[in-house]
C-alpha positions as CSV (number, residue, x, y, z in Angstrom):
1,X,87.7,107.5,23.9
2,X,86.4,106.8,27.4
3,X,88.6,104.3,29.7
4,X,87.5,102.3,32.3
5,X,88.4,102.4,36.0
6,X,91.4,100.8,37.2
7,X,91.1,97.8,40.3
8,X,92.5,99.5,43.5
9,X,96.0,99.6,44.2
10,X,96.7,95.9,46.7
11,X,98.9,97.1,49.4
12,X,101.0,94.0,47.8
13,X,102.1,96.2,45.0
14,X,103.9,98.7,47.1
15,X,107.6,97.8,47.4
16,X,109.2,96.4,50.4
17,X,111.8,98.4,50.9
18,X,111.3,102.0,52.4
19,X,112.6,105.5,52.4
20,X,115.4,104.4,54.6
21,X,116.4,101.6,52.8
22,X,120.1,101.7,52.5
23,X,120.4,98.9,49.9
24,X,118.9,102.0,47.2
25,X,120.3,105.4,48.6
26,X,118.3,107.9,48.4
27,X,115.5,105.4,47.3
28,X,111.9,107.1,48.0
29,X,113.8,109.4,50.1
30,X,111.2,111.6,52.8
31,X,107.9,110.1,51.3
32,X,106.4,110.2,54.2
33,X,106.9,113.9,54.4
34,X,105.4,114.9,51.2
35,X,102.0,116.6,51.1
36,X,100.0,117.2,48.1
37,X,98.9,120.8,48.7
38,X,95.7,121.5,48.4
39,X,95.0,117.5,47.9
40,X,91.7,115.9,49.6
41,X,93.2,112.8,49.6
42,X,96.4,111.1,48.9
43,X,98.4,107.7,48.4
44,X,102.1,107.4,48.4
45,X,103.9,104.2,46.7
46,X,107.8,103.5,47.3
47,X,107.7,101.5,43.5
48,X,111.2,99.6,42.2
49,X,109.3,100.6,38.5
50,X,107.7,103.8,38.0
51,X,106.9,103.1,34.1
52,X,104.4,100.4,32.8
53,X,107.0,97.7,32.5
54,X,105.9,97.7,36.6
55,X,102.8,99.7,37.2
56,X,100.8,97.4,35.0
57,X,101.2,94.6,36.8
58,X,101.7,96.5,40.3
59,X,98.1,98.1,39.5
60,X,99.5,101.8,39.4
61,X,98.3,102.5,35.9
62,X,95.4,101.4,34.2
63,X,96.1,100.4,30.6
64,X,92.0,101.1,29.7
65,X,93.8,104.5,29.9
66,X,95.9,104.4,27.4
67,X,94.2,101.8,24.9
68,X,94.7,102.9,21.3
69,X,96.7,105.6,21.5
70,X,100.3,103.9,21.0
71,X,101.5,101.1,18.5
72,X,102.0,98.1,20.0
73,X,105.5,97.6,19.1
74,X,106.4,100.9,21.3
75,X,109.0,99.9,23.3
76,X,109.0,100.7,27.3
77,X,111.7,101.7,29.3
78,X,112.4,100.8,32.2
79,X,114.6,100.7,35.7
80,X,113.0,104.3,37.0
81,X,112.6,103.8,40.9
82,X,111.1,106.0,42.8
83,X,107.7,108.0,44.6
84,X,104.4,107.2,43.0
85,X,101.4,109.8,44.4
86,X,97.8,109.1,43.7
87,X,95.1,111.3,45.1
88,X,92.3,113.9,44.1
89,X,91.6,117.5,44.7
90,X,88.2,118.7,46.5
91,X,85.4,117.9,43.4
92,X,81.7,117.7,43.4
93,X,81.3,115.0,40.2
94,X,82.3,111.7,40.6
95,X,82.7,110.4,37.1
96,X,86.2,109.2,37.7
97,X,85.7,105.6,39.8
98,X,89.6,104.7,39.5
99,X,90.3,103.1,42.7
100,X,87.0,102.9,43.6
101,X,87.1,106.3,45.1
102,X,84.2,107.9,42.7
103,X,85.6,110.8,42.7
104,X,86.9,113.5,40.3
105,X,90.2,115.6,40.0
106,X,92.4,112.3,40.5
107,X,95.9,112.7,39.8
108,X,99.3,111.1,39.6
109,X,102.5,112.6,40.5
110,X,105.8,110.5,39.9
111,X,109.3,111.3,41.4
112,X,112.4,109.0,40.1
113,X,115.1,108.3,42.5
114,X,117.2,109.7,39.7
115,X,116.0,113.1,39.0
116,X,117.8,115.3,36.3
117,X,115.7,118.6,37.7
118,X,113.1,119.1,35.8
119,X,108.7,118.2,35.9
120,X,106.5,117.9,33.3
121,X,102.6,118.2,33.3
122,X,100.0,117.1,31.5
123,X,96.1,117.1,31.6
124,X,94.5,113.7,29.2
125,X,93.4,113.3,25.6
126,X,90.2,112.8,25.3
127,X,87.7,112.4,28.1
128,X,90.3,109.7,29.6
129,X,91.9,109.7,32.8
130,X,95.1,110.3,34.5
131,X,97.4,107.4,33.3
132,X,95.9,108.0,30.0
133,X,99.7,109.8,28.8
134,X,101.6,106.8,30.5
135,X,102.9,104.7,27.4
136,X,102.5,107.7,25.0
137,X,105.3,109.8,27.0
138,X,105.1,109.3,30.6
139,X,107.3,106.3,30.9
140,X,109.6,108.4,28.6
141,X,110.2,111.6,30.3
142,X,110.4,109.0,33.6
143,X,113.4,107.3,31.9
144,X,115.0,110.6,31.1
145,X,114.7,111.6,34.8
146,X,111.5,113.8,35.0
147,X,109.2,114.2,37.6
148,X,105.8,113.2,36.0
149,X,102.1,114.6,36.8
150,X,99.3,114.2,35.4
151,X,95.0,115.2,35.8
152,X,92.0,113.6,35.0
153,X,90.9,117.3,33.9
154,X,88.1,117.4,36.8
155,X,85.9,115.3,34.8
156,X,85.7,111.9,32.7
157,X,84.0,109.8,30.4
158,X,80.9,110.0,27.6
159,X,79.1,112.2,29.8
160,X,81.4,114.6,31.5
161,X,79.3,117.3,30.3
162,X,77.1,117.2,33.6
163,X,79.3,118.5,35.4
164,X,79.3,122.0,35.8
165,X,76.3,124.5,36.4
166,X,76.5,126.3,33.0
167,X,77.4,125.7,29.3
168,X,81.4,125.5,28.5
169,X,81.9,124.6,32.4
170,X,82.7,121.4,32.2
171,X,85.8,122.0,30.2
172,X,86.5,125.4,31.3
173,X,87.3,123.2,34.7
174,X,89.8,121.1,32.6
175,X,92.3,124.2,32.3
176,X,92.0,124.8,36.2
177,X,92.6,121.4,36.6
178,X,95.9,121.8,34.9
179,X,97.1,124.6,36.7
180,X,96.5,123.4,40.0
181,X,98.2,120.6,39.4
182,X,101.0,122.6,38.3
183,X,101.2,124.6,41.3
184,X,100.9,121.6,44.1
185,X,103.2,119.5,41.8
186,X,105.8,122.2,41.6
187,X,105.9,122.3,45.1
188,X,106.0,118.3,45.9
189,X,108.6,117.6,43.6
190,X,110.7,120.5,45.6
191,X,109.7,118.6,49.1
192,X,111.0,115.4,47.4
193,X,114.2,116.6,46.3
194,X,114.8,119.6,49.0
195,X,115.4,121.9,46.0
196,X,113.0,124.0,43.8
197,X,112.5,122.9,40.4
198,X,114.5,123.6,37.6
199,X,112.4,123.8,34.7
200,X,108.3,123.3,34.2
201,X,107.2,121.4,30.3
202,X,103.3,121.3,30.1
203,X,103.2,118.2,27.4
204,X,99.9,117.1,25.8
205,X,98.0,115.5,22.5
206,X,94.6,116.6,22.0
207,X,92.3,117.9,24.1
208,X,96.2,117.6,26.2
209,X,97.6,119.4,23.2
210,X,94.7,121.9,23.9
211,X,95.6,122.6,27.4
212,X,98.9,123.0,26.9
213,X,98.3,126.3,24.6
214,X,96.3,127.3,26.9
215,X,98.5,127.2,30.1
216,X,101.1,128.7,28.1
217,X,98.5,131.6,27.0
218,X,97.2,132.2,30.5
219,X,99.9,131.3,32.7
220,X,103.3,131.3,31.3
221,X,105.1,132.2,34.4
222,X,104.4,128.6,35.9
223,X,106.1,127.0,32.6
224,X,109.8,127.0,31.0
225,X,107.5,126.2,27.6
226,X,105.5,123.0,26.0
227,X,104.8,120.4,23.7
228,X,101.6,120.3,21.8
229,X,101.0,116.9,20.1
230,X,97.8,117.9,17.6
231,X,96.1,120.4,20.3
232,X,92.4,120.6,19.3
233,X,91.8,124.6,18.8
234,X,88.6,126.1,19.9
235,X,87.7,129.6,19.1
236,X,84.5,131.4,19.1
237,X,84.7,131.7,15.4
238,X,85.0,129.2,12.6
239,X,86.9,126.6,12.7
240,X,86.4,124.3,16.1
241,X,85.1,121.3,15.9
242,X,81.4,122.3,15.7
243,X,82.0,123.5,12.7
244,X,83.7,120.8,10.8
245,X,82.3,118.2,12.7
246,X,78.7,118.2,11.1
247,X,79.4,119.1,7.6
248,X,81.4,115.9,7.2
249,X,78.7,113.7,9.4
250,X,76.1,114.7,6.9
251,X,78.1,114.0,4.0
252,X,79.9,110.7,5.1
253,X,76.5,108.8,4.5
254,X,76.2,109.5,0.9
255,X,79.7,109.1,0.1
256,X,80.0,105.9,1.2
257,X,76.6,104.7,-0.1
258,X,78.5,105.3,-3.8
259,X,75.6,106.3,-5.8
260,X,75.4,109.8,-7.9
261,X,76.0,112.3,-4.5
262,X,79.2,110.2,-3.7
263,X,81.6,112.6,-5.9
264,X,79.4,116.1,-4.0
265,X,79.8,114.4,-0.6
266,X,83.2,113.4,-0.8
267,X,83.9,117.4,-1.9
268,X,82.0,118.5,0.9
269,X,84.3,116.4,3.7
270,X,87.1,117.8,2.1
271,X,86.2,120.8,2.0
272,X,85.4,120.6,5.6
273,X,89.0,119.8,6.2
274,X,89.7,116.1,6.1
275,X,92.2,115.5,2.9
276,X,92.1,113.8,-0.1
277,X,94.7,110.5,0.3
278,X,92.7,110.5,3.9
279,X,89.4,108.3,2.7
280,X,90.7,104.9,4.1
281,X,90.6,106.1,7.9
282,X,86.9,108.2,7.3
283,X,84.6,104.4,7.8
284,X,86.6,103.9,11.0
285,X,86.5,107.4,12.4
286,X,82.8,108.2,11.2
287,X,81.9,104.7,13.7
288,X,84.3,105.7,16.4
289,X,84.4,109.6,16.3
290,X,83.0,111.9,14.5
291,X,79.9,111.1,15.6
292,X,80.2,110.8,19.5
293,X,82.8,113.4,19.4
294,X,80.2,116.3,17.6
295,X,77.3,115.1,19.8
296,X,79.1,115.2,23.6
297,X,80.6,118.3,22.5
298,X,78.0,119.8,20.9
299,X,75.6,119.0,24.3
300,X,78.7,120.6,26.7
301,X,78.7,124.0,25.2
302,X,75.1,124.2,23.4
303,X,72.5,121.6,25.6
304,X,69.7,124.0,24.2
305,X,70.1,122.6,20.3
306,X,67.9,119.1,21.0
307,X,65.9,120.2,23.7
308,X,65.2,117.5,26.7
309,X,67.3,115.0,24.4
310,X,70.9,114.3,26.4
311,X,73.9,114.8,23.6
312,X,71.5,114.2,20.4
313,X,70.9,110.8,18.5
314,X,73.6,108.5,17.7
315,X,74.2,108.5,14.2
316,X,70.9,110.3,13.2
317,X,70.1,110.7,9.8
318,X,70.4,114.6,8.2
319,X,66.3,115.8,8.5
320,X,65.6,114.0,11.9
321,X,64.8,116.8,14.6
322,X,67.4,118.1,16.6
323,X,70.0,115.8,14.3
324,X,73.9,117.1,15.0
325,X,74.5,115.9,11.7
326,X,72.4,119.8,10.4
327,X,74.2,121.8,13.3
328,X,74.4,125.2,12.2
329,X,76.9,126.3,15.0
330,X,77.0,130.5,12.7
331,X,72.8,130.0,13.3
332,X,72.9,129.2,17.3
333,X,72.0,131.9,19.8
334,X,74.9,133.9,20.9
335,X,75.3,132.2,24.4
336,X,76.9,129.1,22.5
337,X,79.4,131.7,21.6
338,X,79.8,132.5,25.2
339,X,80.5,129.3,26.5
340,X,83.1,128.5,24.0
341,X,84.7,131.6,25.3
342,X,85.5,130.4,28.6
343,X,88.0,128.2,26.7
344,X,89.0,129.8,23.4
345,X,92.5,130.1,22.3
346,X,94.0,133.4,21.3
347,X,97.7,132.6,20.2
348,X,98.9,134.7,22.7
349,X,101.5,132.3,24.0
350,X,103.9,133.8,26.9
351,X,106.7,131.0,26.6
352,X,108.0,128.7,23.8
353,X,106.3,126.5,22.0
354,X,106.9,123.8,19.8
355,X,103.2,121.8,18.3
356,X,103.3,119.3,16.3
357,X,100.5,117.6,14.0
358,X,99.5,114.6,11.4
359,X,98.6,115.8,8.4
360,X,96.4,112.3,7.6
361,X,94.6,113.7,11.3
362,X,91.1,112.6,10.8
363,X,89.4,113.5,13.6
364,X,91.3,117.0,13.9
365,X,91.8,118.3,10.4
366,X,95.4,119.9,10.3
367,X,94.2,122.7,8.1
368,X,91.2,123.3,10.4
369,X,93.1,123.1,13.7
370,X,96.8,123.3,14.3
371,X,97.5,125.1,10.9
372,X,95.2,127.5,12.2
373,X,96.5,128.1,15.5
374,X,99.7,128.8,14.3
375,X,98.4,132.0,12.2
376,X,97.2,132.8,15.3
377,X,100.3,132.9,17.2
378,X,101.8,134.9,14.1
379,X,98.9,137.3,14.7
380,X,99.8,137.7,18.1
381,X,103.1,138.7,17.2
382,X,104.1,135.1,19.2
383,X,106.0,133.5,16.4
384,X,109.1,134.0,18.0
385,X,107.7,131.9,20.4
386,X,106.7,129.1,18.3
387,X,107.3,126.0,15.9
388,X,105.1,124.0,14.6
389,X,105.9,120.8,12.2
390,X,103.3,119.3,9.9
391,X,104.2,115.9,9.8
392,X,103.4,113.9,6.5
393,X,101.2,110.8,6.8
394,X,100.5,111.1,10.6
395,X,97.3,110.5,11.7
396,X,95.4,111.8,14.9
397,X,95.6,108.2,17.3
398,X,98.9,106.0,16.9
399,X,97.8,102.4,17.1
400,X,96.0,103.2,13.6
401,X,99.7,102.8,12.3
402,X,99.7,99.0,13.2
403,X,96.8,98.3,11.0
404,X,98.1,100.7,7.9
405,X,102.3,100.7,8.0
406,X,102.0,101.1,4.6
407,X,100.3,104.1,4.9
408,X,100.9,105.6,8.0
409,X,103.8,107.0,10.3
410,X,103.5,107.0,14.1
411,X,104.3,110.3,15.9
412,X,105.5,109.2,19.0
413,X,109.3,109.7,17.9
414,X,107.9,113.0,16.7
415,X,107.1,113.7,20.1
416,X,110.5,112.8,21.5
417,X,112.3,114.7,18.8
418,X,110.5,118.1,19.8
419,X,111.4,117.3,23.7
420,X,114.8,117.0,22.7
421,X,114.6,120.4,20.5
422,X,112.7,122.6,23.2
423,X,115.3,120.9,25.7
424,X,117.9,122.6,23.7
425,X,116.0,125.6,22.7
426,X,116.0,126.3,26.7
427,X,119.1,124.9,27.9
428,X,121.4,127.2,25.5
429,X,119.0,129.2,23.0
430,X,119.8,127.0,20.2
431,X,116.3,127.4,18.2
432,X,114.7,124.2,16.5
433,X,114.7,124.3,12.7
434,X,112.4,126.4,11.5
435,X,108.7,125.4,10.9
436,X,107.7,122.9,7.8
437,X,106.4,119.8,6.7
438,X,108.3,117.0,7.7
439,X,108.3,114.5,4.8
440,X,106.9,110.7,5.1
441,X,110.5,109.1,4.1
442,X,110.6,107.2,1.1
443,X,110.6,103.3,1.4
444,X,111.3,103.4,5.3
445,X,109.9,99.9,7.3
446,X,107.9,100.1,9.5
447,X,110.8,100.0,12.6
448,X,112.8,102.6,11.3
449,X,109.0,104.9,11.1
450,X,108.9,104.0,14.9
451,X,112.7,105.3,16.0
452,X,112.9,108.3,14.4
453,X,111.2,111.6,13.0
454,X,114.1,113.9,12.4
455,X,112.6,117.7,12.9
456,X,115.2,118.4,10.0
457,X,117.4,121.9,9.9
């Protein structure tokens, strides 16, 4: 889950030819005039490749970003010219050492030659940084003639919880994050083009997914609407992760040990929301996940629980003092409550929405998560607002579909199919099908699982 810094950009890698280059008209047209508001620093790029078929190689993207989170047959557009921005907002924590600047709040901000008029915005999964979206969608909303932007979230890494002075800051600063870069991005894209823009996406999966609800809770009126690609839901109240987290780390043990508690501890993960059918992903997420993800999350929002310990003992076992796998999140004092508020979801979504979420997700139960949120937008009296697809046999990162095709169905052409929809949904009020479970088609290979995920309707 944490990526490594990227080499600094080699003034090599910026393109020869200019913003008056008449052998491109219009190519990186008045990059010299563009200013990042509110930006501390800032690095402008004339690029003849804007996606990864060029930035990997021209060192404007770090694939450490991006690692695992696509299959590896994803193809990658290409032929998007155009402005590449790199830079960082005023921040105190330095866990971000991309370019060797050591310093938090980077961001990127795109602008194709060819722009159709539209920006989309999006904060990383994980605890990654800010080309950590690039393969996933960035290069694909590039090729489609977006405006791309994207935010480390103010913070990076195992241990971004030190940042911040209280409980719950550290990813309370993650939603800021977003909407500053909303605002400043907004406003470079309309220096770039000399015309305001004409519609706003937030886009996101994960923690991404997360901030995209919540922009479109808190500030709607910078957004036309969103995509939410398996959001992670926190609340004060069961579910969020610290409560399904433990149950299924205390469990996991016995059930893969075999012996007489295997058929108890089996019922207890599923009870705690990771299905039946999901077993063969649970050894590789319980060494990979669940385990760091409970204990760095746990420390953010409740540091108090192990005392001088810094986010508990790896893979402790149940008994052992201060062990995350017996956090009793309903037994912790009421200020762990508090500090999930400054980042709880309420459903109360001001512009549409369309999520989107595996239901083989073993590291964000479905049932526990996005199924969840979605009552809560009904609550809200939202739905209107809203459509959410439950997509058979998807699972929470897409490289996993390399090692199981069999089992498995990437969600990336999800992704794309829900852009499309909310595209439509806002260019002439045609609504996307109504919400359901999108079934795993029957005998499809494994290319044929990669192009297409038909919303259905």
């Amino acid at each position: 889950m944490v990526a490594v810094s990227a080499p600094a950009i080699p003034a090599s890698a910026v393109s020869a030819s200019g913003p008056d280059d008449d052998r491109r008209p219009g190519h990186c047209a008045r990059m010299n005039a563009i200013d990042v508001p509110g930006a501390e620093h800032q690095r402008a790029a004339c690029l003849d490749e804007l996606t990864t078929a060029g930035t990997v190689a021209s060192g404007h993207t770090d694939e450490a970003d991006w690692s695992g989170l696509t299959p590896k047959d994803l193809a990658t557009p290409s032929g998007v010219p155009g402005i590449q921005i790199d830079g960082y907002f005023p921040d105190s924590s330095t866990t971000n050492t991309t370019h060797g600047w050591n310093h938090d709040s980077q961001f990127v901000i795109r602008l194709p030659d060819r722009w159709n008029g539209g920006l989309v915005v999006a904060g990383s999964p994980g605890v990654r940084e800010q080309y950590a979206n690039d393969r996933a969608f960035g290069d694909w909303v590039l090729a489609r003639g977006y405006a791309f932007a994207a935010t480390d979230k103010g913070n990076t890494g195992a241990a971004f919880h030190r940042d911040g002075s209280a409980p719950g800051d550290a990813l309370a600063e993650w939603n800021g994050r977003v909407t500053q870069l909303t605002r400043a991005a907004r406003k470079v894209t309309a220096q770039r083009y000399q015309r305001p823009v004409a519609r706003t996406l937030a886009m996101g999966m994960s923690n991404g997914g997360y901030l995209v609800r919540w922009q479109l809770e808190k500030h709607p009126e910078l957004y036309d609407g969103g995509v939410d690609w398996e959001g992670t839901l926190w609340r004060t109240e069961d579910p969020n992760p610290l409560t399904f987290l433990p149950p299924t780390l205390r469990a996991y043990p016995l059930w893969a040990a075999g012996g007489p508690g295997a058929g108890a501890a089996h019922r207890e993960i599923v009870d705690a929301g990771f299905p039946a059918g999901s077993e063969f992903l649970w050894p590789y997420h319980h060494q990979y996940y669940w385990d760091l993800t409970q204990r760095i999350y746990r420390e953010e929002v409740d540091p108090g629980y192990d005392g001088a310990t810094e986010a508990g003992t790896p893979f402790c076992a149940p008994g052992t003092p201060a062990c995350d796998a017996d956090y009793d999140y309903d037994a912790r004092p009421k200020t762990v409550r508090e500090a999930v508020g400054k980042i709880e979801l309420t459903g109360r979504i001001g512009k549409p929405l369309i999520s989107f979420h595996g239901t083989l997700d073993v590291l964000l139960p479905i049932s526990k998560t996005s199924d969840a949120y979605a009552k809560m937008v009904r609550r809200e009296g939202r739905g209107a607002l809203h459509r959410y697809y439950r997509v058979e046999g998807g699972t929470h990162v897409d490289s996993l579909f390399d090692t199981f095709p069999d089992r498995l169905r990437p969600l990336v052409p999800c992704h794309r199919s829900a852009v499309t929809a909310l595209e439509r949904w806002l260019d002439d009020g045609r609504r996307p099908p109504s919400s359901r479970t999108l079934p795993m088609p029957e005998g499809a290979d494994p290319a044929a699982l990669l192009s297409r995920c038909p919303l259905g309707g």
